[in-house]
C-alpha positions as CSV (number, residue, x, y, z in Angstrom):
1,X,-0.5,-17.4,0.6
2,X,-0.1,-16.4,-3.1
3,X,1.5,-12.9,-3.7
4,X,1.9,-11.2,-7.1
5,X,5.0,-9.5,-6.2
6,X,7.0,-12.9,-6.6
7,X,6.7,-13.3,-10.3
8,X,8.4,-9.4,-10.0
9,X,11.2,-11.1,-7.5
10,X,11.6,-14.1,-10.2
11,X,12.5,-11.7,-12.4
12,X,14.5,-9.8,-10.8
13,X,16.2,-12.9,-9.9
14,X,16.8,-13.9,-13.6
15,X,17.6,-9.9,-14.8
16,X,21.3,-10.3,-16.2
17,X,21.2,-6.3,-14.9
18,X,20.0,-6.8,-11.4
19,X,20.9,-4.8,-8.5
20,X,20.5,-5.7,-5.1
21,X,16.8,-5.2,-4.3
22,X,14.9,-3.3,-1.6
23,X,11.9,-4.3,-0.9
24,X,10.0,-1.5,0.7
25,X,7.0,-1.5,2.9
26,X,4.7,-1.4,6.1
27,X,5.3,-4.0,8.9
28,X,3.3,-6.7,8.8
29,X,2.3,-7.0,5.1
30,X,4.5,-9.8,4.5
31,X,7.7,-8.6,3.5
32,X,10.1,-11.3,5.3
33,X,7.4,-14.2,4.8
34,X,7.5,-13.8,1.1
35,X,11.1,-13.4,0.3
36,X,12.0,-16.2,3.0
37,X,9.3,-18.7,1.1
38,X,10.9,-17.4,-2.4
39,X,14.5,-18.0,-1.0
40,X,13.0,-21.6,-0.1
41,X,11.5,-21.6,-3.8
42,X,14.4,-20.5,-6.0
43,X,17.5,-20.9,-4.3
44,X,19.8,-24.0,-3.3
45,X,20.1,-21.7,0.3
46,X,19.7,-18.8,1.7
47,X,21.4,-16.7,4.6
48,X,18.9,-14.9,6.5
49,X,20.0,-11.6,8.7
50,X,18.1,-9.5,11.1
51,X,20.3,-6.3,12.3
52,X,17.4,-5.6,14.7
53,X,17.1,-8.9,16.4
54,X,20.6,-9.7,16.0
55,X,23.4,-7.0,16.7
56,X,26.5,-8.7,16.4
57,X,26.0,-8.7,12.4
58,X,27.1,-5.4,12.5
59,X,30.9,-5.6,13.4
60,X,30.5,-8.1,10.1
61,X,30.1,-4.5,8.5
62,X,33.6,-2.5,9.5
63,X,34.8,-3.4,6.2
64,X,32.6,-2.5,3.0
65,X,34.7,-5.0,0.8
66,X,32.0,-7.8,-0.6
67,X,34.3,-10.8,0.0
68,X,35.4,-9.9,3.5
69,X,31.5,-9.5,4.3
70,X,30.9,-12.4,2.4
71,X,33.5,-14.5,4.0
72,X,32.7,-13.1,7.6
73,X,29.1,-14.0,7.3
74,X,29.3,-17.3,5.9
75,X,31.3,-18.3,9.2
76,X,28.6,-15.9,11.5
77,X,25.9,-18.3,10.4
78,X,28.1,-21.8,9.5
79,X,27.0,-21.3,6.1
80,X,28.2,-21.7,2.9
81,X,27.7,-19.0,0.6
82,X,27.5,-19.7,-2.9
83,X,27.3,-16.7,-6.0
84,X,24.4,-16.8,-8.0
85,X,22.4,-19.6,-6.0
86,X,22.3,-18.3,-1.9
87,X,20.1,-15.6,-1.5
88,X,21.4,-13.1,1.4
89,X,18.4,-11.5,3.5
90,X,19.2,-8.1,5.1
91,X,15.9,-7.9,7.7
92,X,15.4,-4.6,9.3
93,X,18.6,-3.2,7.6
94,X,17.6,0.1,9.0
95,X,19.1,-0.8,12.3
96,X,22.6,-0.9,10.4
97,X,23.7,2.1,8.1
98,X,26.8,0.2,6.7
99,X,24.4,-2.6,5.8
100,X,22.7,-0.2,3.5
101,X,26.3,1.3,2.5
102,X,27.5,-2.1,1.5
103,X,24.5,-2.5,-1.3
104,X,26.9,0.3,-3.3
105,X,29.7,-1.8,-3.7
106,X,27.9,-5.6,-3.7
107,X,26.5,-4.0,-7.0
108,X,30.0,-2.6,-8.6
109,X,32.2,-5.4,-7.4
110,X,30.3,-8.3,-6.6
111,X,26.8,-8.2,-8.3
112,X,27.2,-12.3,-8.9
113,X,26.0,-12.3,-5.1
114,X,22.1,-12.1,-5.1
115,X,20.7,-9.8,-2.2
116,X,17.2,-8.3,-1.0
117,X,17.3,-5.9,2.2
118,X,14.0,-5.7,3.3
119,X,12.8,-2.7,6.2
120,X,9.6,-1.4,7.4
121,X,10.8,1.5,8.7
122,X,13.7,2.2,6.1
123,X,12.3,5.2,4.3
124,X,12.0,7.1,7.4
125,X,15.8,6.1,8.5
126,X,17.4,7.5,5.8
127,X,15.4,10.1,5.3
128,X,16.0,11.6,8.6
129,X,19.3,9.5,8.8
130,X,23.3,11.1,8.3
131,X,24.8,7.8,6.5
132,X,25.7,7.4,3.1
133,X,22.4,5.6,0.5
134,X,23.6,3.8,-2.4
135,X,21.8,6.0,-4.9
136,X,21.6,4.4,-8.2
137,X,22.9,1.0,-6.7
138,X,20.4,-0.6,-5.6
139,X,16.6,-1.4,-7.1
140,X,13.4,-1.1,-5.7
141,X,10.3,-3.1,-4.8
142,X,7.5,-1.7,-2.5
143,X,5.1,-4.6,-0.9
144,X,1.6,-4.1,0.5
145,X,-1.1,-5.3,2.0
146,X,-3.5,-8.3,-0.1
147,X,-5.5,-6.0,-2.5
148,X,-8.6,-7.5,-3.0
149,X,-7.2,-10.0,-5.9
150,X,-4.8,-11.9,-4.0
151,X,-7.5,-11.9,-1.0
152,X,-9.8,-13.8,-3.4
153,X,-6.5,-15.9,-4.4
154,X,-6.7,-16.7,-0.8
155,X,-9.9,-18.0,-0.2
156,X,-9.8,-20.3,-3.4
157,X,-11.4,-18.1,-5.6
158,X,-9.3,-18.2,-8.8
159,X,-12.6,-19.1,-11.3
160,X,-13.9,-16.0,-9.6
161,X,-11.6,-13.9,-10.3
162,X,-11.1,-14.9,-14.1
163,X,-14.7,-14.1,-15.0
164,X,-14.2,-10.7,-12.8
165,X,-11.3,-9.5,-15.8
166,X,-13.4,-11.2,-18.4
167,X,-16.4,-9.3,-17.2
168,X,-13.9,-5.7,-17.8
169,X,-12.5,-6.3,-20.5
170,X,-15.6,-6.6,-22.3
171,X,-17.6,-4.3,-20.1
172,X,-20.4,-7.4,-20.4
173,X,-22.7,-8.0,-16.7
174,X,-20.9,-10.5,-14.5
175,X,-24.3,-13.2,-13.7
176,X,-26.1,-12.3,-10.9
177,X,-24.9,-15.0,-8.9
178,X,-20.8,-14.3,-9.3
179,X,-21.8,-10.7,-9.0
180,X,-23.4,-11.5,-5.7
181,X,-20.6,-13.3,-4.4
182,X,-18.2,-10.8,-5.0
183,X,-19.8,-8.5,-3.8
184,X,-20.3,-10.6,-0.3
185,X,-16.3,-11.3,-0.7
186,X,-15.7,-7.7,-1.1
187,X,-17.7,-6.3,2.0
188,X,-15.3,-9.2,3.7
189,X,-12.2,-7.5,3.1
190,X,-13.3,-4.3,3.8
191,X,-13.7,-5.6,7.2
192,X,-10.9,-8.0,7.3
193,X,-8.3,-5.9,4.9
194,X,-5.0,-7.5,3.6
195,X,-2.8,-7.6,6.6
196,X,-1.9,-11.2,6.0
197,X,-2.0,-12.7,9.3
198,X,-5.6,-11.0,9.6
199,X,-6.8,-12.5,5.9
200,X,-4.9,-16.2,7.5
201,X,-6.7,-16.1,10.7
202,X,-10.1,-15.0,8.5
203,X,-9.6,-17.6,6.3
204,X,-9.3,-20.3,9.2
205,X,-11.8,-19.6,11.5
206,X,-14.2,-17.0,9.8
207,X,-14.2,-14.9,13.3
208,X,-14.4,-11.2,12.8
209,X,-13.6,-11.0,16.9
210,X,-10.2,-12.6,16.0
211,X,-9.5,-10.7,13.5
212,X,-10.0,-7.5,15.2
213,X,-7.7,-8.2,18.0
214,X,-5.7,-8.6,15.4
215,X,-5.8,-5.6,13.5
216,X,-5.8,-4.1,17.1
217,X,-2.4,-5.6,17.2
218,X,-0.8,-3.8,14.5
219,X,-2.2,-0.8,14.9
220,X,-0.9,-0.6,18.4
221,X,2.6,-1.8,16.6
222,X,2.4,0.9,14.3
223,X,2.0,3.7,17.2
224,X,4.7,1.6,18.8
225,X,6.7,2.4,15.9
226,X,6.1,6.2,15.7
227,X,8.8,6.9,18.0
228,X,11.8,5.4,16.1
229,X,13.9,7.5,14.2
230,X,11.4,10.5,15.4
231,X,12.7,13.8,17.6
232,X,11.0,13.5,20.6
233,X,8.6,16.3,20.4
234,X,7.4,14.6,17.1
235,X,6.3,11.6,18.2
236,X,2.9,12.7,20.0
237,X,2.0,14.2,16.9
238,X,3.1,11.7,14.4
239,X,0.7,9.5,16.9
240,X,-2.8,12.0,17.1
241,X,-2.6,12.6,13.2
242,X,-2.5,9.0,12.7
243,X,-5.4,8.1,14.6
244,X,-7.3,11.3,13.1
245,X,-7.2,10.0,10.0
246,X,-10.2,7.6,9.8
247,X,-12.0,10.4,12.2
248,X,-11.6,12.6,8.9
249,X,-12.6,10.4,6.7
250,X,-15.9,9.9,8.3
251,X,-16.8,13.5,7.9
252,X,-18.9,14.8,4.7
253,X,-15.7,16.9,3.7
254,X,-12.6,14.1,3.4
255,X,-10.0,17.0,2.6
256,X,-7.5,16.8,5.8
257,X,-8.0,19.9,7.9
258,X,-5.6,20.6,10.4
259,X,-7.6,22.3,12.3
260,X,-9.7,19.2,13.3
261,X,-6.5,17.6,15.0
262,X,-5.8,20.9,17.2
263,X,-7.8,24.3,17.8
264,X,-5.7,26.4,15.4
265,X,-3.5,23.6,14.3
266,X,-1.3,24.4,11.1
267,X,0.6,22.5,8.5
268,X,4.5,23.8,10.0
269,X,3.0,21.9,12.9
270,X,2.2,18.5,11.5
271,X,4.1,18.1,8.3
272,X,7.0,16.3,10.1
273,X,4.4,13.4,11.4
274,X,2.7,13.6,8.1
275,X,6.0,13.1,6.3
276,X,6.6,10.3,8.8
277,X,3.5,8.1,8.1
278,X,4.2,8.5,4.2
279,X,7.9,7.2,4.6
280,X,7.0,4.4,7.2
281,X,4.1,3.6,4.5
282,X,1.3,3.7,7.2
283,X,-0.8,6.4,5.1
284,X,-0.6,7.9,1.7
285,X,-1.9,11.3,1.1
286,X,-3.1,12.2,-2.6
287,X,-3.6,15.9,-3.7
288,X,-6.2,18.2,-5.0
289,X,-5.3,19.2,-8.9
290,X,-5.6,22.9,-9.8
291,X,-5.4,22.3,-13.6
292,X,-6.3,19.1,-15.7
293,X,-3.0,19.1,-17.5
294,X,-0.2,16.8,-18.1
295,X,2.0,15.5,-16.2
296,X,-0.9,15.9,-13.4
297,X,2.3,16.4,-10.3
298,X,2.9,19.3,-11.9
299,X,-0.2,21.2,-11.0
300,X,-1.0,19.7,-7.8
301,X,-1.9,22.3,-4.7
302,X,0.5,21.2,-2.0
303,X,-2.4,22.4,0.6
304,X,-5.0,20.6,-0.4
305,X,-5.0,16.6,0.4
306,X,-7.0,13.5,1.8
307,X,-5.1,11.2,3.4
308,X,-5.4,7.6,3.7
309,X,-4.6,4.4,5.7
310,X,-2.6,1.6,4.1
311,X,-5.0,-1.1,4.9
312,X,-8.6,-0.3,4.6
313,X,-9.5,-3.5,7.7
314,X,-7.0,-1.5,9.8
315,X,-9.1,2.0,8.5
316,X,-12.1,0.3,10.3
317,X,-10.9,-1.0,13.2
318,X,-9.5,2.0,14.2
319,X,-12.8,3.4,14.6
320,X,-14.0,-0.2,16.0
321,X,-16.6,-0.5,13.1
322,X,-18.5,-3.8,13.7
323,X,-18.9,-6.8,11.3
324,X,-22.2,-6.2,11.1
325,X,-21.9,-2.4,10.2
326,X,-20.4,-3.5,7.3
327,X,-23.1,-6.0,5.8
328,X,-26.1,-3.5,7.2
329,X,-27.6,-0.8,6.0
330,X,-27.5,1.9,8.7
331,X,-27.5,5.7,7.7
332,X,-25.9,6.9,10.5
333,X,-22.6,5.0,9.1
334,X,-23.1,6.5,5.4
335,X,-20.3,9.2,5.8
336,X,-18.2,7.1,6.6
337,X,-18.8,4.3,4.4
338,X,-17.9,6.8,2.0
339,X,-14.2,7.4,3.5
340,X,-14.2,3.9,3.9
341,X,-14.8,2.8,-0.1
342,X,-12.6,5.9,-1.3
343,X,-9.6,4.2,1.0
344,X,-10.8,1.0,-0.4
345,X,-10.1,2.6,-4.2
346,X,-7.0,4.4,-3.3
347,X,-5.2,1.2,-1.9
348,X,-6.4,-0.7,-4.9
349,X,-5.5,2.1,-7.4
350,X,-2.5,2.8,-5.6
351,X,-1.1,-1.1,-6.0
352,X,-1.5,-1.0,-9.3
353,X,0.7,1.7,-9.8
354,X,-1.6,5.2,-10.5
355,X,-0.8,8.1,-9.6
356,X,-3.7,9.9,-7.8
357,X,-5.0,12.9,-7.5
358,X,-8.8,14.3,-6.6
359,X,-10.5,17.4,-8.5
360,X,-12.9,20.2,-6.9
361,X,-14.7,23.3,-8.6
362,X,-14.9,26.3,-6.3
363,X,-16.6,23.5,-3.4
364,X,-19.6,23.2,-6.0
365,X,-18.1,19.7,-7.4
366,X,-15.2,17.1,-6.6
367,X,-14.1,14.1,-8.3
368,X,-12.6,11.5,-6.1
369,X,-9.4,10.8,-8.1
370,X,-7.8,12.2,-11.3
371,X,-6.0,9.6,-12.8
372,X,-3.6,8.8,-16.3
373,X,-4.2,5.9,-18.2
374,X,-2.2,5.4,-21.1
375,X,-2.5,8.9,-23.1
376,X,-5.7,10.1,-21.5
377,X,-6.8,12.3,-18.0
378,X,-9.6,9.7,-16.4
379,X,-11.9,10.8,-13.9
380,X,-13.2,8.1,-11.3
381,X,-15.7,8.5,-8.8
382,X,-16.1,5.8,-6.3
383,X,-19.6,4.9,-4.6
384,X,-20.2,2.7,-1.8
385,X,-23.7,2.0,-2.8
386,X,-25.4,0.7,-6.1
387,X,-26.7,4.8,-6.7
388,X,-24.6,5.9,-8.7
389,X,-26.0,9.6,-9.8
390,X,-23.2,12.3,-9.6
391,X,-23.6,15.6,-10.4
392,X,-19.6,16.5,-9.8
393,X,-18.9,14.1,-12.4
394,X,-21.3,15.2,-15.0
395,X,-20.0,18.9,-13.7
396,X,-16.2,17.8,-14.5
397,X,-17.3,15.9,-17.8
398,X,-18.9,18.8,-19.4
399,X,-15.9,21.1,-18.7
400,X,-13.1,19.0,-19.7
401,X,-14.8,15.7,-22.1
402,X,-12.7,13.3,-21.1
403,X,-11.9,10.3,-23.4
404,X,-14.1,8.4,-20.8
405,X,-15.1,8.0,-17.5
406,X,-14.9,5.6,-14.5
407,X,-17.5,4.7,-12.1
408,X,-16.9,2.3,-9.2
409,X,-20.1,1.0,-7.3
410,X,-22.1,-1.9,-6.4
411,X,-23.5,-1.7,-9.7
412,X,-22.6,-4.4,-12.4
413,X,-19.9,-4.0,-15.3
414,X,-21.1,-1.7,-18.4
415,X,-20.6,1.1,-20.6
416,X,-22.8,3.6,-21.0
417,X,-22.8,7.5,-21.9
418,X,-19.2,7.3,-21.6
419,X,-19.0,6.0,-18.5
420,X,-17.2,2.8,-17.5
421,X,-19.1,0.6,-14.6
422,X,-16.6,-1.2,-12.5
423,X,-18.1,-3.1,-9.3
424,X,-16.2,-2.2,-6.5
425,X,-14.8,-5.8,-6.1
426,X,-12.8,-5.3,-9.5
427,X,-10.9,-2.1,-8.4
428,X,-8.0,-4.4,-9.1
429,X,-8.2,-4.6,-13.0
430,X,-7.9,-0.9,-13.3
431,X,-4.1,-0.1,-14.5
């Protein structure tokens, strides 16, 4: 299964100032498939460590000096271990703080040794952790989930997808029939998602039932999860936010409310399971901007977010949305089709590196994200249909005239009044 993040871990490989590399992000989206297959890819060998799995690595660790570890280890697993051309895998290196300690001193005394620590629940560990990080030592990679690119990369659709950026660069219709097909490929994923084995198993045996006991799976691994490196009375509400989520998202109103959780619940009572599902990279939350100023963190309100899941298949199956709900047309599912395409967007958006943010005047008018592009403020509303009238956006246009506008909906590619058209299926060419 092709990933964009390995041409970013080729070079990494071939910087002449690389660090030892972290790659960040949710279990399940791949992290240990990739970097084994680009061990297999790039490197004469590789040593591959899991500190969860395997607990005797960590007596390896007593000593931070690189050649003693480098020594010790290459007898552990009867392996030679050669500079520059065996790649050392640190899985889970959570479950050992000296691991992590090491990183400080592989990258001032023995950088020649090439090493990516991978661990889904790492942010959260050190966060709430008491050992020593190697700030400034190490670099950083987050992985996540297929966006909807490398899902069409995985159903053979690499034609597809070069008319798709031809189509947005030039702002020129996509033909009816590619149009259509995307869009068919697109209301796939938002069923299936990107959690690899769920876009594999998809892929094989086009059964939605499969692939929902899948997602089922991970989501039940995910609550699993919420009670590692989490006090005790956190962990039943890391696990009730979590699944109220999606709940919110189906409402009219997407702004989180606490309040919908617990009869007079209050942000001192959740933040430390919110903060948990943003380390463990479960959910993202993106904030309401008071001012349409630059830099755009600067004037975010801190009360005011939507929160969303990291895998929009995994955003539907927790509500057990059907195949079928997906491909019909049935009102009653309208809301939260909405919360559905906006966590769609975000994902997409959020892969390629924005920073997001939403808009609202006074309750009257809301913009679904606030982004920067290049020099310029961008609003960009996302639809789930091919009606695309807004009022908020016209609302936020008139007040601020921005350079131009972004519209995501089933509607073909354009340019029109200012306004960008970009069909939902190429959420992925916006960067």
């Amino acid at each position: 299964m092709e990933r964009k993040i390995y041409k970013e871990l080729f070079a990494w490989k071939q910087s002449p100032e690389r660090k030892p590399l972290i790659l960040q992000g949710a279990r399940q989206v791949g992290k240990t498939y990739i970097v084994n297959f680009f061990a297999g890819k790039e490197y004469s060998n590789s040593i591959y460590c899991n500190f969860e799995k395997d607990t005797g690595l960590h007596d390896i660790f007593k000593s931070l000096n690189p050649e003693i570890i480098i020594k010790k280890l290459g007898l552990y697993k009867r392996k030679e271990i050669f500079r520059e051309n065996t790649l050392i895998i640190f899985d889970e290196i959570q479950a050992c703080p000296e691991a992590i300690t090491s990183l400080k001193y592989f990258n001032e005394e023995a950088n020649e040794y090439h090493i990516i620590a991978l661990g889904s629940l790492l942010g959260v560990s050190v966060n709430r952790g008491s050992f020593s990080f190697p700030v400034g030592k190490v670099q950083f990679m987050t992985l996540y989930p297929l966006d909807f690119e490398e899902y069409l990369m995985a159903r053979g659709e690499h034609g597809l997808i070069e008319l798709v950026h031809e189509s947005y660069d030039s702002n020129e219709p996509l033909e009816s029939v590619f149009h259509e097909r995307a869009l068919e490929y697109y209301k796939e994923y938002l069923f299936v998602g990107g959690m690899p084995e769920a876009v594999a198993e998809y892929g094989k045996n086009h059964n939605p039932e499969l692939v929902r006991i899948i997602q089922q799976t991970i989501l039940e691994s995910y609550q699993n999860d919420m009670g590692k490196y989490n006090k005790q009375s956190e962990i039943p509400k890391t696990r009730i936010v979590y699944k109220n989520i999606s709940m919110q998202l189906a409402k009219e109103n997407k702004k989180f409310q606490y309040k919908s959780i617990k009869q007079g619940g209050r942000a001192s009572e959740f933040e430390g399971a919110i903060e948990w599902l943003c380390l463990a990279g479960v959910a993202s939350q993106t904030y309401r901007i008071e001012q349409i100023m630059l830099p755009l963190n600067a004037y975010r309100s801190l009360s005011d977010f939507k929160f969303y899941m990291n895998d929009v298949g995994l955003c539907g199956a927790s509500q057990d949305i059907y195949y079928e709900d997906i491909f019909g047309e049935n009102p009653l599912l309208d809301n939260f089709k909405a919360g559905l395409t906006e966590n769609y967007v975000f994902n997409q958006l959020t892969i390629n590196g924005l920073s997001l943010y939403y808009w609202t005047s006074r309750s009257q008018a809301e913009v679904d994200f606030i982004t920067r592009i290049g020099d310029n403020i961008i609003p960009i509303e996302a639809k789930a249909k091919i009606n695309t009238r807004s009022r908020s956006l016209g609302v936020y246009v008139e007040r601020f005239k921005p350079a131009y506008s972004i519209r995501i909906s089933q509607k073909n590619f354009g340019f029109e009044n200012g306004i960008k058209s970009v069909p939902l299926y190429a959420t992925f060419c916006i960067k």
